[in-house]
C-alpha positions in Angstrom: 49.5 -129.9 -44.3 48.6 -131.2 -47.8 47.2 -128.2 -49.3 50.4 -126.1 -48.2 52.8 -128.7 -49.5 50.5 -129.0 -53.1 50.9 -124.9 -53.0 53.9 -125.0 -52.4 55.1 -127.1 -55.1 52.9 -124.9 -57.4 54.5 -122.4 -56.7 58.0 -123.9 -57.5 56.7 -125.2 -60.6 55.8 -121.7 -61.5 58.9 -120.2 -60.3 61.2 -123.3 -62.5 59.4 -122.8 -65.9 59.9 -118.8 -65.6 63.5 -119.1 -64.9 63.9 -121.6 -67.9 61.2 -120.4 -70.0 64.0 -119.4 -73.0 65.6 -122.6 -72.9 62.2 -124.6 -73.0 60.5 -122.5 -76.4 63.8 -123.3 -77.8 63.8 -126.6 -77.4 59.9 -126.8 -78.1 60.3 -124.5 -81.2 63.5 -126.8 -82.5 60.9 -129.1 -83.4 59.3 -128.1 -86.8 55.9 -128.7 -86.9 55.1 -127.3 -83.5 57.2 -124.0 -85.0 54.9 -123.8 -88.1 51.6 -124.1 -86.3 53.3 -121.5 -83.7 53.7 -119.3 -86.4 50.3 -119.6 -88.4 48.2 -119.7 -85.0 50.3 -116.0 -84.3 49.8 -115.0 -87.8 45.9 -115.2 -87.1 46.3 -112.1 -84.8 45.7 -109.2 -86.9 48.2 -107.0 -84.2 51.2 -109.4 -85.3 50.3 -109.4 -89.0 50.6 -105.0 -88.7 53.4 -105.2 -86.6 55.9 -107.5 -89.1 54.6 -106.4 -92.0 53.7 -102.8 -91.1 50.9 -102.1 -92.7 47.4 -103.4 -92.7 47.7 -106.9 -94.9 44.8 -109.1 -95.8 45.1 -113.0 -96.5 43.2 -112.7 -99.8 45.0 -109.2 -100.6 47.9 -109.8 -103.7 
């Protein structure tokens, strides 16, 4: 009965943070520094860089 009630509530949790997930990287991303390292940990990801800047860009390219 444990395991069903642990799944269960798993499952809920799951179900919760995908209804609210908008409303919860909001309010994570309203904070600044967990914004900026967001955005430079994204910025490592060479498909991202393309995509916003579209073109191929190089850190060390002025």
């Amino acid at each position: 009965m444990r395991p069903l009630i642990s799944i269960a509530l798993f499952i809920s949790l799951i179900l919760i943070v995908l209804k609210w997930r908008y409303k919860l990287f909001n309010t994570l991303f309203a904070i600044s520094i967990i914004r900026k390292l967001a955005v430079r940990l994204a910025m490592n990801f060479p498909g991202v860089q393309s995509k916003i800047f579209g073109e191929q860009s190089n850190r060390y390219n002025y």
